[in-house]
C-alpha positions in Angstrom: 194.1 -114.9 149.7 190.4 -115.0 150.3 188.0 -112.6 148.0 186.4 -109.5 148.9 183.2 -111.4 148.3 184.4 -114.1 150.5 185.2 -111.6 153.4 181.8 -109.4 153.4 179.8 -113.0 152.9 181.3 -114.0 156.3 181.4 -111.0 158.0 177.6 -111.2 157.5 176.9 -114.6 158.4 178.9 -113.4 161.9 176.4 -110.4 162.0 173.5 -112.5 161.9 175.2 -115.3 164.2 175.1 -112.4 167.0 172.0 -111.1 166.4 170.4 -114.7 166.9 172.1 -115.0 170.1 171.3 -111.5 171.4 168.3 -111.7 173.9 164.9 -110.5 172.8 164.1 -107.0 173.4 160.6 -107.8 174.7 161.5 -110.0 177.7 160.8 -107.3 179.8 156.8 -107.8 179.7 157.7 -111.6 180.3 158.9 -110.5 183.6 155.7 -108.1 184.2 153.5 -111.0 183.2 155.2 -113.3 185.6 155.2 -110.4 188.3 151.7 -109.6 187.8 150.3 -112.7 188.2 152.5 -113.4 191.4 150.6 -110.2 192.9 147.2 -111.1 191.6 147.9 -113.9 193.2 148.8 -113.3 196.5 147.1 -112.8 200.1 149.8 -109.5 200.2 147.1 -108.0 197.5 143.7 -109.2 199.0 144.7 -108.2 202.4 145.9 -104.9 201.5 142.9 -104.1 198.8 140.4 -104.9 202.1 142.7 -103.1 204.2 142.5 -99.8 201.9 138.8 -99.8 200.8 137.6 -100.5 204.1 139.6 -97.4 205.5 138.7 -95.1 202.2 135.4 -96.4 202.0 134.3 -95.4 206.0 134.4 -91.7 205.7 132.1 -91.7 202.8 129.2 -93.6 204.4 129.1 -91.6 207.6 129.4 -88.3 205.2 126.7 -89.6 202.6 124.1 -90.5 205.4 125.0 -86.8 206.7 124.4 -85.3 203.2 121.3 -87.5 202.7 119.6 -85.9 205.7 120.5 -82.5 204.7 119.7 -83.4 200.7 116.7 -80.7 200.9 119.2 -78.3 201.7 122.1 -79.1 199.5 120.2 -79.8 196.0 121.1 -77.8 193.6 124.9 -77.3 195.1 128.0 -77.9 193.0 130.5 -80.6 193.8 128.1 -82.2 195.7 129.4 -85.5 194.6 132.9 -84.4 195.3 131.9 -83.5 198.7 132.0 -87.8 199.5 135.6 -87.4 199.2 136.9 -84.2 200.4 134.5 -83.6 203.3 134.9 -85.3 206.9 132.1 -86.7 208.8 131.4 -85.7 212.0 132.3 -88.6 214.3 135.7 -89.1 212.3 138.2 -86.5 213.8 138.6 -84.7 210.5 139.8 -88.0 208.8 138.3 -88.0 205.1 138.1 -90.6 202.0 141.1 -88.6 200.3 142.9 -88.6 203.7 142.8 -92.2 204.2 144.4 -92.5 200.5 147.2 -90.7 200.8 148.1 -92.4 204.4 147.9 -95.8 202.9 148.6 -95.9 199.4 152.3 -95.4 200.5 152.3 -99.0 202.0 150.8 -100.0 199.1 153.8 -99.0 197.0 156.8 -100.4 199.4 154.7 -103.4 199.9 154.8 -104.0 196.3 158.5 -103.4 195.7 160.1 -103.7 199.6 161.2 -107.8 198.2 161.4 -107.5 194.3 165.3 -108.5 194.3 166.4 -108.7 197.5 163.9 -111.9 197.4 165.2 -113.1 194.1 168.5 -113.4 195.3 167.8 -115.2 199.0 165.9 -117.5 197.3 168.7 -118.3 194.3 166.6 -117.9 191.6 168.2 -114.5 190.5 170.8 -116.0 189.0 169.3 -118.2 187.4 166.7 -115.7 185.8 169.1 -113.8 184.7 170.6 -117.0 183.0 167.8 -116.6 180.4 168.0 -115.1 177.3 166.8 -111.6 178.7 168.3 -108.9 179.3 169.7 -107.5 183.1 167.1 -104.0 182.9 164.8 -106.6 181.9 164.6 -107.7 185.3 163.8 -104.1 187.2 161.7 -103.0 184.1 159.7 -105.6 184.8 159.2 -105.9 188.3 158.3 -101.9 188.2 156.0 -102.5 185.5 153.8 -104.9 187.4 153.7 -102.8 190.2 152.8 -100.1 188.8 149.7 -101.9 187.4 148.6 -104.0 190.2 148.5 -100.7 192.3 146.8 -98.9 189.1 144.2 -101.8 189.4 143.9 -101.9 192.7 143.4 -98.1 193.0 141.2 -98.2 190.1 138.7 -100.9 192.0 138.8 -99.0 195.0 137.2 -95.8 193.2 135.0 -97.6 191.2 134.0 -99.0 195.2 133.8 -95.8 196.8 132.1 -94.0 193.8 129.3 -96.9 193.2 128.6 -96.7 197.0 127.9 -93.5 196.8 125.8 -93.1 193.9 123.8 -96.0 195.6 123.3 -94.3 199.2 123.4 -90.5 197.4 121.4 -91.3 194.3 123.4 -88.7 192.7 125.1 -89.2 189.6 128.4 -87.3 189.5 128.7 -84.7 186.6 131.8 -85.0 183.9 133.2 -82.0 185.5 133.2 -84.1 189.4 134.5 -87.5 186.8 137.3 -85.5 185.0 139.0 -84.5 188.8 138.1 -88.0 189.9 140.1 -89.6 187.2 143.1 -87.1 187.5 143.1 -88.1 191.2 143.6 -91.1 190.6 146.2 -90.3 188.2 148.2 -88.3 190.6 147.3 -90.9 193.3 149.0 -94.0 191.1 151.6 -91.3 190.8 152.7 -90.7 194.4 152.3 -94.6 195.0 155.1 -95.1 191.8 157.0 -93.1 193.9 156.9 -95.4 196.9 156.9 -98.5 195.0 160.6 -96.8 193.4 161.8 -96.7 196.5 160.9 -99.7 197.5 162.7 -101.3 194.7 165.8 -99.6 195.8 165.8 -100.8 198.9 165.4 -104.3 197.4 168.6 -103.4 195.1 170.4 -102.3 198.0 169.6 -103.9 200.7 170.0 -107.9 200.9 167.2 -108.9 203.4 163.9 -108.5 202.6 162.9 -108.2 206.2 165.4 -105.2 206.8 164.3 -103.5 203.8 160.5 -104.3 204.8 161.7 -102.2 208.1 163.5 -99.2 206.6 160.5 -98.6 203.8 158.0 -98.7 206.7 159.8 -96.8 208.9 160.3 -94.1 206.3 156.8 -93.8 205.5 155.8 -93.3 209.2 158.7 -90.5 209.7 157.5 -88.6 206.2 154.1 -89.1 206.1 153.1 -89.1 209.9 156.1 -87.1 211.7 156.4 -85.1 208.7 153.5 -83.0 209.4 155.4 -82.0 212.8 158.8 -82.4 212.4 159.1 -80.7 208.7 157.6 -77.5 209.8 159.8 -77.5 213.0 163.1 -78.1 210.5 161.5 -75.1 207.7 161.2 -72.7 211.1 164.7 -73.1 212.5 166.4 -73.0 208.8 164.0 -69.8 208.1 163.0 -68.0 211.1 160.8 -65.2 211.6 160.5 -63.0 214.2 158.2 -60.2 215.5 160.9 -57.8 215.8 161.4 -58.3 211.5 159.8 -56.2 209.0 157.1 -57.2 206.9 158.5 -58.0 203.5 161.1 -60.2 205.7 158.8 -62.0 207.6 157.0 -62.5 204.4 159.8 -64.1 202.7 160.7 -66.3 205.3 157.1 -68.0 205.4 157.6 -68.5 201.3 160.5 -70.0 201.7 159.2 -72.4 204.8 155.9 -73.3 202.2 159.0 -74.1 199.8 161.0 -75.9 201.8 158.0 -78.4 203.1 157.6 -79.1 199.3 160.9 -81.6 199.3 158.4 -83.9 200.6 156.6 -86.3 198.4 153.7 -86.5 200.7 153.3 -82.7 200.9 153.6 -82.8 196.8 150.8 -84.9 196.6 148.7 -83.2 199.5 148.5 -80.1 197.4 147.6 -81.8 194.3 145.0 -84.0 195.7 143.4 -80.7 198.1 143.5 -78.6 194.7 141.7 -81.2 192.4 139.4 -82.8 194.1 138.2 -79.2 196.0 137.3 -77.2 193.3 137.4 -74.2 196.1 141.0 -74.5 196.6 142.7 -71.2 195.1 146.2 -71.6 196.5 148.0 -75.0 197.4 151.0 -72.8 199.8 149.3 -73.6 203.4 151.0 -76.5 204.9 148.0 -78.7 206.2 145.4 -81.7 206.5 144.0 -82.6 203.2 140.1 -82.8 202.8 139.1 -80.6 204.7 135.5 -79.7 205.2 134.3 -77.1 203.2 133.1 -74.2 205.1 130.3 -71.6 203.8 133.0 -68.8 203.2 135.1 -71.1 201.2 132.0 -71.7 198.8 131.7 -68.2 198.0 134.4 -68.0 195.4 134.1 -69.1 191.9 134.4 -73.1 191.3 138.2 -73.3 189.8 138.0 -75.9 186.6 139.8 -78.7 186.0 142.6 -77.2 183.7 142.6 -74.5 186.2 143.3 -76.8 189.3 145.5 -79.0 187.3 147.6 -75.8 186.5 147.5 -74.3 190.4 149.8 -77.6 190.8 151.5 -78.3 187.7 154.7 -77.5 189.3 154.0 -80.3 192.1 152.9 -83.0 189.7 156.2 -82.0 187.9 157.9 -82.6 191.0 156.6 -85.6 192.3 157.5 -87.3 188.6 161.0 -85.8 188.5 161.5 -87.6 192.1 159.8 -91.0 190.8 161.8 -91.3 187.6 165.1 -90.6 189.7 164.4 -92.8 192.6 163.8 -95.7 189.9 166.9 -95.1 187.7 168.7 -94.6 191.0 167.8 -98.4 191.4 167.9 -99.2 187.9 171.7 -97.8 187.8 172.6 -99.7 191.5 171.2 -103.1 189.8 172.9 -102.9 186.8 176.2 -102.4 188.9 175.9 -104.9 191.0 177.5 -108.5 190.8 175.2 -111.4 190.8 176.6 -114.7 192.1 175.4 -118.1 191.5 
């Protein structure tokens, strides 16, 4: 009969035998490292970082040669440098710097996460990657990661663009109050584009073609972002209706619930965060509409709002629009981890 000593001596060397042949817990930022370079790397991230700043980047020089002629006029006026964003040109149709943003950055996030697995396995090389000593969350942890800073970096440059321009044709250098709503812009900005780039990697979990996927991310964006502005408001008036014939406190309830129910958008989440940050004039966020809109003389009558002050008018959104990001990634993250991978 063996000893006690014996036993727990054994029982310890089969501990440690395990531990050695467990995978590393870091293997995760392998596959970000691998991912990221892959991005950097590709004409997908060129093309679509031209794409973007040549878009965001139009506004702003028709607006800044507007504001340069009237510069006599507007010295001495807050936000001025704000106004490059938020303000629409003329010649434009309405169409703004902060407009163009949130119409694009969507495809920025689906085309960043459309093909993340749904590519690994047409190709055959999921299998084998997943042969390595990592872990299987390794794998989505990873390939979110990546994304999330490529389109941080990407995002990042294209301020940096926009902003520089302007300082160069304005000659205006923006205050810390117009940098602190800049940078939480851009925040909430590489937040909504998380969002897309979630679902993007879902559809690559669930979907086994990248070119069907590709389609169905796409087409979602042009339905929610595009049709969303006519069909959602269509969809809150029939579900809450309000007629003449009403009383008041009725009809009033009705159009609260409507603002309400337009909020199950992403789009319209990220709408009223972006028109109450980077307008200091915006006192309520519950009016569905076109963000950056131009600032009229009655609108800069009331008092500036701060930044903790507009970050708090939409904490509830921001809130939102995180809650739906981290459960459209562990949505994915669950569906990979379920599924069977075959050689």
């Amino acid at each position: 009969m063996a000893a006690p000593a014996d036993t727990s001596r054994r029982t310890e060397t089969t501990r440690k035998a395990r531990r050695a042949e467990r995978a590393p817990s870091g293997g995760w930022r392998t596959i970000a490292a691998k991912e990221l370079a892959d991005h950097l790397g590709s004409v997908r991230f060129f093309v679509l970082l031209l794409v973007i700043a040549g878009f965001a980047a139009l506004p702003m020089i028709f607006r800044s040669s507007e504001l340069s002629g009237d510069a006599p006029k507007l010295s001495g006026s807050p936000a001025l440098f704000l106004a490059l964003f938020v303000t629409a040109p003329q010649n434009l149709g309405g169409f703004t710097t902060v407009t163009f943003v949130a119409l694009l950055v969507p495809l920025v996030g689906i085309a960043f996460g459309f093909d993340g697995i749904n590519s690994e396995r047409s190709q055959g090389t999921l299998a084998r990657l997943l042969a390595q000593p990592v872990h299987r969350d390794d794998i989505v942890n990873g390939k979110f990661a990546a994304g999330i800073f490529v389109i941080g970096l990407m995002l990042t440059a294209l301020v940096l663009f926009i902003g520089g321009l302007g300082i160069v044709r304005l000659g205006i250098i923006p205050g810390p109050e117009e940098l602190a709503r800049i940078v939480v812009w851009l925040g909430s900005t590489v937040l909504y584009a998380s969002f897309w780039l979630a679902f993007g990697l879902l559809l690559s979990v669930v979907l086994r073609s990248p070119a069907t996927a590709a389609l169905v991310g796409f087409g979602t964006w042009f339905v929610l972002t595009l049709l969303g502005q006519f069909l959602l408001p269509l969809i809150a008036g029939v579900l809450f209706p309000a007629t003449t014939t009403t009383l008041a406190g009725y009809q009033y309830a009705s159009a609260q619930a409507q603002e309400v129910f337009l909020r199950i958008s992403p789009a319209v989440l990220y709408q009223d965060i972006a028109r109450a940050v980077v307008n200091p004039t915006v006192t309520t966020v519950l009016d569905y509409g076109n963000i950056g809109q131009a600032i009229s003389d009655q609108e800069r009558l009331p008092t500036l709002l701060s930044v903790d002050q507009s970050i708090l008018l939409v904490w509830p959104q921001i809130v939102l629009l995180l809650a739906v990001t981290v459960a459209m990634f562990a949505l994915a993250y669950v569906l990979f981890l379920r599924q069977e991978v075959r050689a």
